[in-house]
C-alpha angles and dihedrals in degrees: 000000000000088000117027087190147344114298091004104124121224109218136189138201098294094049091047092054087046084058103052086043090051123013095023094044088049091040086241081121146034124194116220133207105210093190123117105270093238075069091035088055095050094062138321147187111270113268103019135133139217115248101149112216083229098078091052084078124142103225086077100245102135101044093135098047090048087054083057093049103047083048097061081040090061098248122122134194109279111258106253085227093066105141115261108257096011099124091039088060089045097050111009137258102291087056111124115247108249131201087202136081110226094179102106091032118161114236095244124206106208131204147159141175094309148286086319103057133102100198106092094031089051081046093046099048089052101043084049096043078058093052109266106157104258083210086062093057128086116193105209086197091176090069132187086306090063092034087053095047095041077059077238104167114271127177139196109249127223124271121248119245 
């Protein structure tokens, strides 16, 4: 899709390059490669880091590995003393409840193969179903398919130990 969800912002080279220069330079923002890590391994944008759109399941599976994820995000699990009623005065009654405290969230560029591609939009619309900001989310649609032909800088990644 253009536009994966309400208030997500779609970017393209130029804005990319605007992020690293800026969030990703102040460590406001991270850029993520959804993409599964055997394509992360193969060749990535500089910077970026592996948050595979897999573990953002609903079943439940990777729970441990979302908690990781939403750390290095910047999220952290909702303090059980949160005042009662609090969220429903910030954001109104309708406003899903949330186990995650979005306060101190990373901006995140988020990317996967191309336009083509389902693995960031299928990340995006569940970070965002468990309360990510969509504000906070920018949706890099042209991928690594679009970054490679554009002769756009990639690197190999080092291997995990």
């Amino acid at each position: 899709p253009m536009q994966v969800a309400p208030g997500v912002t779609t970017v393209g080279e130029v804005e990319v390059i605007k992020f690293m220069d800026n969030q990703f330079r102040k460590g406001t923002g991270l850029i993520i490669d959804s993409r599964l890590s055997d394509w992360y391994q193969k060749g990535t944008i500089p910077g970026s880091v592996n948050v595979p759109f897999t573990i953002f399941d609903e079943s439940g599976e990777h729970s441990k590995d979302l908690a990781e994820a939403f750390k290095l995000f910047g999220v952290k699990p909702k303090s059980k003393t949160d005042e009662p009623g609090f969220w429903d005065k910030l954001f109104g009654k309708d406003a899903k409840p949330s186990n995650w405290d979005f306060s101190q969230a990373k901006d995140l560029l988020m990317f996967c193969n191309g336009p083509w591609c389902e693995q960031s939009p299928t990340a995006i619309k569940r970070i965002l179903s468990l309360g990510y900001p969509a504000k906070k989310i920018f949706y890099y649609r042209d991928g690594m398919q679009m970054w490679q032909l554009g002769g756009f800088t990639t690197v190999i990644p080092k291997p995990k130990s």
